[in-house]
C-alpha positions as CSV (number, residue, x, y, z in Angstrom):
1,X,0.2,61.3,70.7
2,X,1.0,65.4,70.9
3,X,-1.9,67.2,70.5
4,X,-2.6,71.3,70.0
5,X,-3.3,72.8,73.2
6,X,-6.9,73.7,73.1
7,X,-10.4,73.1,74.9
8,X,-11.8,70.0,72.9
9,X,-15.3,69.0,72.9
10,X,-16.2,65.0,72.7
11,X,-18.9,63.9,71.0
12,X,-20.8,60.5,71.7
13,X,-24.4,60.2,71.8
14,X,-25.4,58.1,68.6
15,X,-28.1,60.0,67.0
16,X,-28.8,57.6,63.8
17,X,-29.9,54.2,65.2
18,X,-32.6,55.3,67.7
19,X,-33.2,51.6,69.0
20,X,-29.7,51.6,70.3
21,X,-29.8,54.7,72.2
22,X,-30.4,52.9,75.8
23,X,-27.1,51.6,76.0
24,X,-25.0,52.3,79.4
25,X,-21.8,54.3,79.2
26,X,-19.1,52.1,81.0
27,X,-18.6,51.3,84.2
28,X,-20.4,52.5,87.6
29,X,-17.9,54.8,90.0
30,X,-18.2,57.0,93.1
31,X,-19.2,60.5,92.3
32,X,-16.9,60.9,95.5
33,X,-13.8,60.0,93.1
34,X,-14.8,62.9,90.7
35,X,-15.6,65.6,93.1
36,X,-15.6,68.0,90.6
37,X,-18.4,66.7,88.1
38,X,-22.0,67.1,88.8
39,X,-25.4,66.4,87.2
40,X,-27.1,69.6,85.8
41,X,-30.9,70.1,86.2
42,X,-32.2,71.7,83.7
43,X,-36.2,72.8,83.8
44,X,-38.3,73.3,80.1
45,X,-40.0,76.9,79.9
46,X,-43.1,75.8,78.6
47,X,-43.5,72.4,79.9
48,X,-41.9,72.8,83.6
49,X,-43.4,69.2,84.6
50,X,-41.3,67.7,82.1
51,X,-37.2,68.5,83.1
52,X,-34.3,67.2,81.5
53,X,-30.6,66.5,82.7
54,X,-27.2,67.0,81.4
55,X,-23.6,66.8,83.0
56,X,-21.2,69.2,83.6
57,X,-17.9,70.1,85.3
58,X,-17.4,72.8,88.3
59,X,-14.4,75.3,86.6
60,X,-14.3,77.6,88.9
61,X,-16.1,78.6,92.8
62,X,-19.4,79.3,91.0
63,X,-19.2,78.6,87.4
64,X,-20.2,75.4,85.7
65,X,-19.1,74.1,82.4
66,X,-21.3,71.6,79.9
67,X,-22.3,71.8,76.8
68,X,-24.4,74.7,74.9
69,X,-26.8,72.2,73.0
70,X,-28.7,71.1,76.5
71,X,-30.8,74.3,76.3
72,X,-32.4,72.6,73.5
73,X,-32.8,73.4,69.2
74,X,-34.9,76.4,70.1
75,X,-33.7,77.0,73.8
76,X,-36.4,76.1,75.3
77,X,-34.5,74.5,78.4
78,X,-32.4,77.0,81.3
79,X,-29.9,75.9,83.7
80,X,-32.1,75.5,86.7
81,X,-29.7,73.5,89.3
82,X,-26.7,71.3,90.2
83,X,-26.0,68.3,92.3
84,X,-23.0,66.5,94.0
85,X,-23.9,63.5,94.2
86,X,-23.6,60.6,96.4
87,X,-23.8,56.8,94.6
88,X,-27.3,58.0,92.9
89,X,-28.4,60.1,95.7
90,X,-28.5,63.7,95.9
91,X,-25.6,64.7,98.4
92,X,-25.8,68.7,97.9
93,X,-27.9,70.8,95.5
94,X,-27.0,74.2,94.5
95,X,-29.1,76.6,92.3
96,X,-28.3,78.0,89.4
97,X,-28.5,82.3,88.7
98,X,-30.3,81.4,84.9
99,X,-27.4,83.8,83.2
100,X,-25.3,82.6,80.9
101,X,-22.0,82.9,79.7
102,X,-21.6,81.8,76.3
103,X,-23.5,79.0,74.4
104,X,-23.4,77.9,70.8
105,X,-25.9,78.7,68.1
106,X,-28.7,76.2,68.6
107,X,-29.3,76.0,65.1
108,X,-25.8,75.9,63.9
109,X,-25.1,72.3,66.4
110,X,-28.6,70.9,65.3
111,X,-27.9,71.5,61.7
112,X,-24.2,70.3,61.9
113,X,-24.5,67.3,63.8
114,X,-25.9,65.7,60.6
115,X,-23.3,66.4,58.5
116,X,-20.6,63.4,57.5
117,X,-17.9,63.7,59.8
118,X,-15.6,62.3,58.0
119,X,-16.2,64.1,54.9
120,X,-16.4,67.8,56.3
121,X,-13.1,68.4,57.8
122,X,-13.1,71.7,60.1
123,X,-16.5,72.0,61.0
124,X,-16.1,74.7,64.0
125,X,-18.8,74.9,66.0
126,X,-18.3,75.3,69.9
127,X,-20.8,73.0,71.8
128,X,-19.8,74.8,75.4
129,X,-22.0,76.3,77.7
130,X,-21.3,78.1,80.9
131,X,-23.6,79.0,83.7
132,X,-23.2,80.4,87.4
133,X,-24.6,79.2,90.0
134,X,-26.5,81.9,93.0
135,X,-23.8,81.3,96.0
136,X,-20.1,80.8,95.6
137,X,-18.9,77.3,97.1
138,X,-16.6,76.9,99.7
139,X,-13.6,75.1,98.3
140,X,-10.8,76.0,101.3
141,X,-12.8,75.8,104.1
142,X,-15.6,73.1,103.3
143,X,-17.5,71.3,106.0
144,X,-18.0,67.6,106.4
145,X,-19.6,66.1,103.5
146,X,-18.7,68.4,100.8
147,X,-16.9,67.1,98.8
148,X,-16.2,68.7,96.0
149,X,-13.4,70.5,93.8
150,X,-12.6,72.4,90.9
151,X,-11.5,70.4,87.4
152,X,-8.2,71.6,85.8
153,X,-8.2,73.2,82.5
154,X,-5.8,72.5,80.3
155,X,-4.0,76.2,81.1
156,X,-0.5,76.5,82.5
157,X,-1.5,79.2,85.1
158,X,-5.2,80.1,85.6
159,X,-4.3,82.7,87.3
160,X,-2.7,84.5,84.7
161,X,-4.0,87.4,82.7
162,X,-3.3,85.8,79.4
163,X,-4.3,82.1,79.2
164,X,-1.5,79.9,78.0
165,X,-2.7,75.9,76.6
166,X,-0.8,73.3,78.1
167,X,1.2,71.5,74.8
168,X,2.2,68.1,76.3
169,X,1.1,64.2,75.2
170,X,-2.0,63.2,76.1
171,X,-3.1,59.5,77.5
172,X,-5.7,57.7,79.6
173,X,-8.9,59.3,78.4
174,X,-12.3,58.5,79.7
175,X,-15.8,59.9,80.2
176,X,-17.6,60.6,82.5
177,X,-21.9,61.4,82.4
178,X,-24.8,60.8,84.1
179,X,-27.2,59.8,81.4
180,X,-29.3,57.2,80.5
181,X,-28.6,53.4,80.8
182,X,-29.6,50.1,79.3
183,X,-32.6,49.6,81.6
184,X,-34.1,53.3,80.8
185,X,-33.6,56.5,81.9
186,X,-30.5,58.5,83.9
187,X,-30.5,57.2,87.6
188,X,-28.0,59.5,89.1
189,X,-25.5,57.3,88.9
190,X,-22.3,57.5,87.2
191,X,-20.1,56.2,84.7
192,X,-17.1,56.4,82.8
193,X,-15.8,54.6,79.7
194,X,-12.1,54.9,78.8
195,X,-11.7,56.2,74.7
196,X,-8.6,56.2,72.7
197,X,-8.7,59.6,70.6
198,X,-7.3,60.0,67.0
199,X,-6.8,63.0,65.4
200,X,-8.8,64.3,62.1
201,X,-8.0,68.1,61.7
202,X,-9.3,70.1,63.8
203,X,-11.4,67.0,65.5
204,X,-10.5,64.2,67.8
205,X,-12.6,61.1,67.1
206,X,-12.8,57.4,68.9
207,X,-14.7,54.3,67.5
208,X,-17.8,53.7,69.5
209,X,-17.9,50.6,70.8
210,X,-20.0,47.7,69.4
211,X,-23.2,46.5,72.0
212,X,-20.9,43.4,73.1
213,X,-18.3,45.1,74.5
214,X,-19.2,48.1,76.9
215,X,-21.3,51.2,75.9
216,X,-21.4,54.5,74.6
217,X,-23.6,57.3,76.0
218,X,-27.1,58.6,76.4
219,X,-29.3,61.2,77.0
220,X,-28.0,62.9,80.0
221,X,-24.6,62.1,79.1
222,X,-24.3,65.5,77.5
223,X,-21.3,68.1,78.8
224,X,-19.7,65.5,80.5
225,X,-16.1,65.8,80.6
226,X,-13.4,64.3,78.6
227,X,-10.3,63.7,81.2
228,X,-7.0,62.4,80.0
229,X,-3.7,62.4,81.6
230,X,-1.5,65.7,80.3
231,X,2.3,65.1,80.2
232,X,3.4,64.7,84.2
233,X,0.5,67.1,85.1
234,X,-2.2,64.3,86.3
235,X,-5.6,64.9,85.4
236,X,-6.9,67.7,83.0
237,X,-10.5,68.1,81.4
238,X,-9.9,68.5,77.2
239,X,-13.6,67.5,76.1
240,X,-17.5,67.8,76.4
241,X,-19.9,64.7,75.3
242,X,-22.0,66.8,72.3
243,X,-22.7,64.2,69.7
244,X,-21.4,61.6,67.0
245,X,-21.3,60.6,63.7
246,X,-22.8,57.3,62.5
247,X,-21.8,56.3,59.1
248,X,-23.3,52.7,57.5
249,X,-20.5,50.8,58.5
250,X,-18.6,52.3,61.1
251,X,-19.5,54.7,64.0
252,X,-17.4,56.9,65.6
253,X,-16.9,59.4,68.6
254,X,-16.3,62.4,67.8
255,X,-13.7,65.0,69.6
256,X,-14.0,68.6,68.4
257,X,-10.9,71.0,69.0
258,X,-11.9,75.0,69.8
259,X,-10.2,77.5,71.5
């Protein structure tokens, strides 16, 4: 399938059936295979002995990416941290400056989310956060057991002064996140589960799975990257875990496009 280019923001933590929400997301892999995703800390203002975790993706030297609605319905949490991690240990933390970029309207996601997805084309909300970090990593000149890299946007030349989307096919999706599995809460460990998107306006949605066959994701799973194959150009991120939609008889993830 050909899709726009754009910056596209998955969305597949089931929200309606609350029984079901401690259901692994795919498969266990190395963190050290995806050097460039990493478990965000995140620390509550009012209640600092009770934290909360999302996942992001490193998009530049000191910028992370994940998504906007981890800072809570009345932003109560702030980015506090990052970690590289090592098969559910912490390999390298890194702190966060608590300035952000850009992230949605709080109220606008947490009112949206329970709208019928498929009866409300072109809902446009951007579930995106991004957040620096205090010290600049060293990408070039790393020392022994840092590994970690930047993910690819889906931009034909970063470096350029006007940002051009990549227009190519698309294949090979999966997720990534480290949030919560079957037996309880996130463990540091990560996991990925391969999607199939189809298109629906300006959203990209997936079936969830049924409990039988794999998973879907969890708290924690939030802001973790979407990856698919783009044309010949290997790996590219192209979506964000936010949230999904849950009608009676079907249940769906749910891919939102934005620019």
């Amino acid at each position: 399938m050909n899709f726009l280019p754009t910056l596209l923001i998955a969305s597949i933590v089931d929200v309606v059936i609350s029984f079901e929400r401690r259901i692994s997301i795919g498969d266990s892999v190395d963190p050290k295979d995806y050097p460039s995703v990493v478990l965000v800390n995140l620390k509550n203002k009012w209640k600092p002995q009770k934290p909360a975790v999302c996942t992001g993706s490193l998009i530049s030297r000191s910028v992370v990416l994940t998504a906007g609605h981890c800072t809570g319905e009345y932003e109560d949490f702030v980015f506090h941290s990052i970690d590289f991690m090592k098969r559910a240990k912490n390999e390298m933390r890194f702190i966060a400056t608590g300035e952000i970029f850009t992230v949605l309207d709080s109220e606008e996601y947490f009112l949206e989310r329970r709208y019928s997805f498929m009866e409300h084309v072109g809902l446009g909300y951007a579930d995106i956060a991004l957040f620096t970090l205090k010290d600049q990593l060293s990408i070039c000149n790393r020392t022994a057991g840092q590994d970690f890299s930047i993910i690819k946007l889906p931009i034909v030349d970063v470096r350029s002064g006007n940002w051009t989307f990549i227009e190519d096919k698309i294949a090979d999706c999966r997720l990534l996140g480290y949030g919560a599995h079957k037996e309880g809460s996130p463990d540091g460990q990560l996991r990925t589960i391969n999607l199939t998107p189809r298109d629906h306006g300006n959203v990209l949605y997936a079936p969830l799975l049924t409990d039988g066959i794999q998973a879907r994701a969890c708290c924690g799973d939030s802001g973790g990257p979407m990856i698919c194959h783009v044309g010949n150009r290997g790996l590219h991120i192209i979506g964000l875990t936010s949230f999904s939609f849950s009608p009676i008889l079907e249940r769906y993830n749910v891919v939102r496009r934005i620019r």
